[in-house]
C-alpha positions as CSV (number, residue, x, y, z in Angstrom):
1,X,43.3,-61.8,135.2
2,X,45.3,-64.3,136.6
3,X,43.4,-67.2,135.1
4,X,43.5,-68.2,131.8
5,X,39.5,-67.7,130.1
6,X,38.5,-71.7,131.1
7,X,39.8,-71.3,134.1
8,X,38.2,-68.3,135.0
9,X,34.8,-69.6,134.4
10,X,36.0,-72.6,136.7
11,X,37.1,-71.0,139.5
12,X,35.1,-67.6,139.5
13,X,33.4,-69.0,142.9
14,X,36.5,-68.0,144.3
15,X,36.7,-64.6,143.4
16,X,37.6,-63.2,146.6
17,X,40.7,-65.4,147.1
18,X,41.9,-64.2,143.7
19,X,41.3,-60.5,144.7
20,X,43.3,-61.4,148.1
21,X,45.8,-62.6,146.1
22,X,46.3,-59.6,143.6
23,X,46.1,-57.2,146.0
24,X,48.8,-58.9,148.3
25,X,50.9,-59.3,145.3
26,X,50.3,-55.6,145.1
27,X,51.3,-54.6,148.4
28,X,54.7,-57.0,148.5
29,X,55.9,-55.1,145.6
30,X,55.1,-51.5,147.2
31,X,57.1,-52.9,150.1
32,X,59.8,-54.1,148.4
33,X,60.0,-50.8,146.1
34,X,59.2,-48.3,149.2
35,X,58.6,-49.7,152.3
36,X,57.2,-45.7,154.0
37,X,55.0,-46.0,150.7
38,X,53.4,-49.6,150.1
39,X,50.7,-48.6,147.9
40,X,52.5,-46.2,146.2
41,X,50.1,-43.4,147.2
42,X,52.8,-40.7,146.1
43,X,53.7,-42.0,142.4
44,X,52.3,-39.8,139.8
45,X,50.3,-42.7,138.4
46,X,47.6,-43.8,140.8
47,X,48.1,-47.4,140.7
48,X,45.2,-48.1,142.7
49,X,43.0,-46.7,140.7
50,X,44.0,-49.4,138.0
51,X,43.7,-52.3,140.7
52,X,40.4,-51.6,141.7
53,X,39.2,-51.2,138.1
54,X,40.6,-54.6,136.9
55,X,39.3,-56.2,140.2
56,X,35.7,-54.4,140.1
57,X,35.4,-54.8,136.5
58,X,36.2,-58.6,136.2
59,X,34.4,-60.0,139.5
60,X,31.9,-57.1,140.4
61,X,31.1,-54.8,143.1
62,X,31.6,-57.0,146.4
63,X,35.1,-58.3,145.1
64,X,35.4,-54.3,144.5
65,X,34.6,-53.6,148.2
66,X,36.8,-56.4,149.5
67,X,39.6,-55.2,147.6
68,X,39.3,-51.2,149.4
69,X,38.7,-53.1,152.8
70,X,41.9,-54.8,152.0
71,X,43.9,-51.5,150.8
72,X,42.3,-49.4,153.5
73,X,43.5,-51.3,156.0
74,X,46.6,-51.7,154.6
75,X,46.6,-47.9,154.4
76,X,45.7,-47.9,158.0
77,X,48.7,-49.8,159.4
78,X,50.8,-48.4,157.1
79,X,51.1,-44.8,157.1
80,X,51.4,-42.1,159.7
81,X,48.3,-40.8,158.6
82,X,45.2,-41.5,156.6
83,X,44.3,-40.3,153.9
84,X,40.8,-39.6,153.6
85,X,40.3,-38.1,150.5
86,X,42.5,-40.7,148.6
87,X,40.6,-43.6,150.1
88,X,36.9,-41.5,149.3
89,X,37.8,-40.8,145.6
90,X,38.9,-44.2,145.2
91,X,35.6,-45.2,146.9
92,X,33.8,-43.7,144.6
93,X,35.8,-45.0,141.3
94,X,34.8,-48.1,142.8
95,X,31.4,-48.0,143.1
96,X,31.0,-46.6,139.2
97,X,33.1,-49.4,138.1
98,X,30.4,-51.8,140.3
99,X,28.0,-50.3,138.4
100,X,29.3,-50.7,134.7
101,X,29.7,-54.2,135.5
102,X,26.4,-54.6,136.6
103,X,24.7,-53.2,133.6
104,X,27.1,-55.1,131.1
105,X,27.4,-57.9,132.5
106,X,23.6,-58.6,132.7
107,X,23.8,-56.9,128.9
108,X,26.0,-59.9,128.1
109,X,23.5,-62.5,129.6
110,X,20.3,-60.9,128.2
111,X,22.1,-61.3,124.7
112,X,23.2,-64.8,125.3
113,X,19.9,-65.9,126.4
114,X,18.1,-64.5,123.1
115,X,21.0,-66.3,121.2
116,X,20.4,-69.4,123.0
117,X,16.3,-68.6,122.6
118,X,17.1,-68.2,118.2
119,X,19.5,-71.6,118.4
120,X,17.1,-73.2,120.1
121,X,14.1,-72.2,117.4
122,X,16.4,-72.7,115.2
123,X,17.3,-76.6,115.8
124,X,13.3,-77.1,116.2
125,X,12.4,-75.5,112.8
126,X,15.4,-77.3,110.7
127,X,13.7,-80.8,112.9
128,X,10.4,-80.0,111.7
129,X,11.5,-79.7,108.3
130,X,13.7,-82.5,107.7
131,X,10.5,-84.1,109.3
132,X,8.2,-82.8,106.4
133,X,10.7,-84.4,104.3
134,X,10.9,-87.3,105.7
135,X,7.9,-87.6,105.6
136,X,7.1,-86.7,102.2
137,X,9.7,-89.3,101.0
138,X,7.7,-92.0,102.9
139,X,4.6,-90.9,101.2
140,X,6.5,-91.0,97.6
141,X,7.7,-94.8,98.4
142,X,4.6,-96.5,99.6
143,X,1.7,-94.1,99.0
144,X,-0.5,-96.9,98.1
145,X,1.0,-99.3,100.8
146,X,0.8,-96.9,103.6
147,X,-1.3,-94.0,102.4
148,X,-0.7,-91.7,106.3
149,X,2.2,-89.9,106.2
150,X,4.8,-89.9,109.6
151,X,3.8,-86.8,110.6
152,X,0.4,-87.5,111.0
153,X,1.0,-91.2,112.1
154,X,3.1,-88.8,115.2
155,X,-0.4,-86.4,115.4
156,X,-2.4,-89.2,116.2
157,X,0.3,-90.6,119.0
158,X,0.4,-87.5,120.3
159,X,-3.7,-87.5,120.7
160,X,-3.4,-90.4,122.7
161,X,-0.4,-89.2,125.0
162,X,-1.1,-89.9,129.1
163,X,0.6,-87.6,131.5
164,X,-0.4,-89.9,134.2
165,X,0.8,-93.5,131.2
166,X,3.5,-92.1,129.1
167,X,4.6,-95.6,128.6
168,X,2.1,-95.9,125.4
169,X,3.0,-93.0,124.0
170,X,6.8,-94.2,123.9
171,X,5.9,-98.0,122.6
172,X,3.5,-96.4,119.7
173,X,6.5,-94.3,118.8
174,X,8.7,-97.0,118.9
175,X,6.3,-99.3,116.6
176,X,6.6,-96.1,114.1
177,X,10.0,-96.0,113.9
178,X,10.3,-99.6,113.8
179,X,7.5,-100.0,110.6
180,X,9.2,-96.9,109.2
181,X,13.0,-97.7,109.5
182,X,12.7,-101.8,109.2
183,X,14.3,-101.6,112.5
184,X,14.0,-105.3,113.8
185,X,14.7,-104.8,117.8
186,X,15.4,-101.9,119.5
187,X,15.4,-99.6,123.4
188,X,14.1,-96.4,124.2
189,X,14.9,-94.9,127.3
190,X,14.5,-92.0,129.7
191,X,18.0,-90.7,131.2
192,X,17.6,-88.3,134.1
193,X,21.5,-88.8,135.1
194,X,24.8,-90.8,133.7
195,X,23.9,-93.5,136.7
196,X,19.6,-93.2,136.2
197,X,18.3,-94.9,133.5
198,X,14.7,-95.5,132.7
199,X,13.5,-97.7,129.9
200,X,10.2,-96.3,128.0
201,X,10.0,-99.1,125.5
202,X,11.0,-102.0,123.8
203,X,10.4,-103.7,121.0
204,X,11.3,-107.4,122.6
205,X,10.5,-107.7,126.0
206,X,12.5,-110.4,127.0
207,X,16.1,-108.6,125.5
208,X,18.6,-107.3,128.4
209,X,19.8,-103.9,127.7
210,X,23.3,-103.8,128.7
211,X,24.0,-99.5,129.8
212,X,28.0,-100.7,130.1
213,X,28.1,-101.3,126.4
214,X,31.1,-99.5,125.1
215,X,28.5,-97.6,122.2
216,X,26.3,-96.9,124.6
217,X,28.8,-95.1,127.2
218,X,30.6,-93.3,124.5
219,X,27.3,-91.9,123.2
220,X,26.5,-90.7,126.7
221,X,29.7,-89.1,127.2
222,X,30.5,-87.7,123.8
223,X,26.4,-86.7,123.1
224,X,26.1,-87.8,119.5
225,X,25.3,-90.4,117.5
226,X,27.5,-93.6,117.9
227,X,27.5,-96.6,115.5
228,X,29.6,-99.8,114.6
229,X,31.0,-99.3,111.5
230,X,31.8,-95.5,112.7
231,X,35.2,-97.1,114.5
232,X,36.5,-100.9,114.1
233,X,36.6,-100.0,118.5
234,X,32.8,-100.6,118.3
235,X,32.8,-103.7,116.3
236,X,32.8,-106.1,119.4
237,X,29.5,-104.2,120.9
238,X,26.3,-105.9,121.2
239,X,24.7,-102.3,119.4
240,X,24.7,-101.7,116.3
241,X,23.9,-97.8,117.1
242,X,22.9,-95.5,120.0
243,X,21.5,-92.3,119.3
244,X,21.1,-89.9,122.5
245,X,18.8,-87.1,122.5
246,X,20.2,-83.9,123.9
247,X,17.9,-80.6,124.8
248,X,20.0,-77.7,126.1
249,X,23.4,-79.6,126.2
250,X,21.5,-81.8,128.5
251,X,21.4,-85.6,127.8
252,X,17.5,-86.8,128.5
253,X,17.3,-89.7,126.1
254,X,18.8,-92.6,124.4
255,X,17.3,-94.8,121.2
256,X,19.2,-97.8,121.2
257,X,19.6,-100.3,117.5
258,X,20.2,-104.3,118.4
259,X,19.5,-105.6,115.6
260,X,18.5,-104.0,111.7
261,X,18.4,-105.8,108.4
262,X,21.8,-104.7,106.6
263,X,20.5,-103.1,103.6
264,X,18.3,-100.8,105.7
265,X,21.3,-100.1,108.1
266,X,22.3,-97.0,106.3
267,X,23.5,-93.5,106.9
268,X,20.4,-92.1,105.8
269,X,18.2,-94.0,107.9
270,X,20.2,-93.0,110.9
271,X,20.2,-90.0,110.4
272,X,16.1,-90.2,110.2
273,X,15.7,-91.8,113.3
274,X,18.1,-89.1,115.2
275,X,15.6,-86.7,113.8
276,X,12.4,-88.6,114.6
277,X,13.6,-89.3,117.8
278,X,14.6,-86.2,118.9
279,X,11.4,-84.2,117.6
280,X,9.5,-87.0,119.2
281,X,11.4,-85.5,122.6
282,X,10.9,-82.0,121.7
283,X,7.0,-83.1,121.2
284,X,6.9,-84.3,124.3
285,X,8.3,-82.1,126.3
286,X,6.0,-79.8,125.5
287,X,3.0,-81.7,125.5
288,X,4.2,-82.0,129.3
289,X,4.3,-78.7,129.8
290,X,1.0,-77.6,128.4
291,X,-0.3,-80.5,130.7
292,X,1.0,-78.4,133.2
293,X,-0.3,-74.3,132.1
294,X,-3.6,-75.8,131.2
295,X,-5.3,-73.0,131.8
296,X,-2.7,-70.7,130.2
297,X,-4.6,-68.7,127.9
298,X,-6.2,-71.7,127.2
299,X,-8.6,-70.6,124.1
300,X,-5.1,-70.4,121.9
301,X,-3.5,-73.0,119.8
302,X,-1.2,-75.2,121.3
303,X,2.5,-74.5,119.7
304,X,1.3,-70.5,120.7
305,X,0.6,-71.1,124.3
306,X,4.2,-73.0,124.7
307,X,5.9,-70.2,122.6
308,X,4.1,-67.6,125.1
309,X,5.2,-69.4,127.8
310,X,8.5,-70.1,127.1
311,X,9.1,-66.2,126.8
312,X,6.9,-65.6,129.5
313,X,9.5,-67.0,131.6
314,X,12.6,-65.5,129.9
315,X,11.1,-62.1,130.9
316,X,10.9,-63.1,134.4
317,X,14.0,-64.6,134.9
318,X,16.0,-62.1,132.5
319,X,13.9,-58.9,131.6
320,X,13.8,-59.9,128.5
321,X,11.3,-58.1,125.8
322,X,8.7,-60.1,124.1
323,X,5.4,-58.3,122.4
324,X,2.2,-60.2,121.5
325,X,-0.1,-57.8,119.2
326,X,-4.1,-58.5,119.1
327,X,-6.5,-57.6,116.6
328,X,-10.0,-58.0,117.1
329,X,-12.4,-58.1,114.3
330,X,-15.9,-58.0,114.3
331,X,-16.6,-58.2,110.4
332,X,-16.0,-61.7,109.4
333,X,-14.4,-60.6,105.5
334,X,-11.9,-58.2,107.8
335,X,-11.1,-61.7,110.0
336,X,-10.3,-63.9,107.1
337,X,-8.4,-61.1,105.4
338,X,-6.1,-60.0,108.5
339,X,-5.6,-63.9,109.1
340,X,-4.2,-64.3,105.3
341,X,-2.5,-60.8,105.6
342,X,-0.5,-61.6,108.8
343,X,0.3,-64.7,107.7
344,X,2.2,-63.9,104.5
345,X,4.0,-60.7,106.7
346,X,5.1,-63.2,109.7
347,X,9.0,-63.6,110.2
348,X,10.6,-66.5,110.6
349,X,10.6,-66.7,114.4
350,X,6.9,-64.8,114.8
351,X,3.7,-67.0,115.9
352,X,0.3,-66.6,115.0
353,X,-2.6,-67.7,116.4
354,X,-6.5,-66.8,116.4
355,X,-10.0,-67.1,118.5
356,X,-13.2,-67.0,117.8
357,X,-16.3,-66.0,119.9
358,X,-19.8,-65.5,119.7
359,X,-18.8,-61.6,119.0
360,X,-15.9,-61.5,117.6
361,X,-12.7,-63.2,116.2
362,X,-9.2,-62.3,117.4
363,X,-5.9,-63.0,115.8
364,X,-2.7,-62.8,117.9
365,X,0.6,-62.6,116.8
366,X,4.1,-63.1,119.1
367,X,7.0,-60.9,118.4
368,X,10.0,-63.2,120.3
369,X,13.0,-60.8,121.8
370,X,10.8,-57.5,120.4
371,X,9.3,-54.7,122.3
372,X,6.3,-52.9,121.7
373,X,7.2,-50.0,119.5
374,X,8.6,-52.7,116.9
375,X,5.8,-53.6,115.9
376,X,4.2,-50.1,114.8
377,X,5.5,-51.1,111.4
378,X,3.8,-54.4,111.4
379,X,0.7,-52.8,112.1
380,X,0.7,-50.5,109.6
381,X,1.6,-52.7,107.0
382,X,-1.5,-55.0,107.3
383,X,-3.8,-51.5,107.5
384,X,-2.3,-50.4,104.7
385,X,-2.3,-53.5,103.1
386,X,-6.6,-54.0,104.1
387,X,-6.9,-50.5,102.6
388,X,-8.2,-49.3,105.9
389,X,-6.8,-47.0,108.8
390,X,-6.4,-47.8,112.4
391,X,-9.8,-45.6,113.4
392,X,-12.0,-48.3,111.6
393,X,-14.7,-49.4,114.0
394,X,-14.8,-53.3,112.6
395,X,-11.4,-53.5,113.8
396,X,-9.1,-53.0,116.3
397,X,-5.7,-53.8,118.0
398,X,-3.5,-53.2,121.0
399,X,0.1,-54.8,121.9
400,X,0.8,-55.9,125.0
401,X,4.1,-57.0,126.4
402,X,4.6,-60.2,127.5
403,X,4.8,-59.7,131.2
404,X,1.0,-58.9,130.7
405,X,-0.8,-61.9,130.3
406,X,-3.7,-60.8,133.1
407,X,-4.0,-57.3,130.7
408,X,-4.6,-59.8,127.9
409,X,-7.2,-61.9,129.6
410,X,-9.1,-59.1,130.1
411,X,-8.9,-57.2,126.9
412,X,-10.0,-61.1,125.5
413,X,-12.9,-60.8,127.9
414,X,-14.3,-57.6,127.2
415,X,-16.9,-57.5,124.2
């Protein structure tokens, strides 16, 4: 309104003192055009009407209310008389408006979070293939020399990770990108804030790492990769690069190049450690928080129980729709042809993982930002596709959504 669109999201914790300050504007030009009418009650266009619309719509319903506290009392003062059925009607324009911005403004942040949600799966997918690349590149180089590829040399460090001695976990990784890069000394840290600092590992212990470095600030401040022969500004650094990992626009980590031989100090290589390192980040955040939910549906595959998670608490903080679908099969032909069916009918954001039990096998399948009926089509894709109908006794399925992980437990449970 009055604010321009940055400054609106800057100052919107002062929405009040903006709708003080519109409506006073209002009522100095009523006074100035008709001092026995301020608001302008008797014009045959109900200015009011339009104030408490661009006030209600833009800040919500309690900036609404304060603005009709505000122009009631003004019409109490005012005027001989009050008019009741004015300040009623206009009451109740107010509260619809309220409502409309209630619903679309949390229509707007449900939206945004699932775009955030597909960005975010998104930037993991495109690091886990650049990864595979990466890795297969290694393979073609020195397949004789060093016959296990990255991603599996990054399996096995991830087998050994601590909660309790993360320390390990970071100087392995460090040793991999060091073999793997020809990196010759280099930092890892942890960065909880701009002034917190944590170093994870190091390839020579006895080296200072200096945070005031002018690579190393402007890669903190400016969140992407920084390195000497980027700007002849960085030439008098001790760095020769710093690489920060960012998760959610959020700075958590910083890989830090002393010293590299200079016919390995290329772009490409850069660019591969800024993808190692932050998938190594990405790794190990959620290795934490599986650490944490151990016992969240716990008989699942790793990368499932994360994704379930993670949407688990989207739909309590937001409301928003996620669908996990279940087959259980108690024919084991049926099991390995639903696992090979599903499979080739996933999209490219669904997850699926499977059981098996002394009775039967189950394979589950997320559906991210879907709700139930969605997935009527899957299902009858993979029955048509077995050549069987839904009434089969060897099989049978049920979708859940993902606020009902105790539903699931129990439909796992029973035999």
């Amino acid at each position: 309104m009055l604010l321009t669109s940055n400054q609106r999201e800057k100052f919107f914790k002062y929405a009040y003192l903006e709708t003080m300050a519109i409506i006073g504007s209002y009522i100095g030009v009523g006074y100035l055009i008709n001092p026995k009418d301020i608001l302008m009650l008797d014009s045959e266009f109900s200015f009011v009407t339009i104030l408490l619309a661009i006030v209600t719509l833009f800040h919500g319903m309690s900036s609404g209310v304060f603005a009709l506290v505000l122009l009631g009392t003004t019409m109490k003062l005012g005027y001989e008389e009050f008019n009741y059925m004015y300040f009623l009607r206009e009451s109740v324009l107010m509260l619809i408006f309220g409502e409309f911005h209630y619903y679309w403004t949390r229509t707007i942040k449900q939206h945004a979070i699932e775009d955030k949600f597909t960005r975010q799966k998104l930037s993991e997918l495109s690091k886990a293939f650049y990864m595979l690349k990466i890795s297969h590149d290694q393979i073609e180089k020195s397949y004789v020399v060093k016959p296990m590829s990255i991603r599996n040399s990054i399996l096995t460090i991830k087998e050994k990770f601590d909660i309790d001695n993360p320390e390990i976990f970071y100087q392995e990784f460090l040793m991999l990108l060091q073999k793997t890069l020809n990196i010759e000394r280099a930092f890892l840290l942890s960065v909880e804030d701009e002034e917190s600092m944590t170093m994870m590992a190091q390839t020579d212990k006895d080296e200072i790492f200096y945070k005031d470095d002018l690579i190393v600030q402007d890669a903190m401040i400016k969140k992407k990769p920084i390195y000497i022969s980027s700007d002849d500004l960085y030439n008098g650094s001790r760095y020769l690069a710093a690489i920060p990992v960012v998760m959610e626009d959020r700075l958590i980590g910083l890989f830090i190049i002393s010293k590299m031989p200079f016919m390995s100090f290329n772009k490409d290589n850069l660019i591969s450690a800024t993808i190692l390192i932050s998938y190594m980040f990405d790794e190990l955040y959620k290795l934490r928080i599986l650490n944490h939910i151990d016992d969240f549906l716990y008989r699942f595959q790793d990368n499932f129980r994360f994704e379930v998670y993670r949407l688990y608490n989207l739909n309590q903080k937001f409301k928003i729709e996620s669908t996990i679908l279940i087959f259980k099969s108690y024919d084991k032909v049926k099991t390995h042809m639903l696992h090979e069916l599903v499979g080739s009918n996933l999209r490219s954001l669904d997850l699926m993982s499977y059981l098996t039990t002394e009775n039967f096998d189950a394979v589950a399948i997320l559906f991210p930002l879907a709700d139930r009926s969605s997935v009527k089509g899957f299902v009858n894709r993979i029955y048509n596709n077995m050549h069987i109908d839904s009434s089969t006794l060897d099989i049978e399925q049920s979708s859940f959504s993902i606020s009902e992980l105790d539903t699931i437990k129990l439909y796992l449970e029973c035999q």
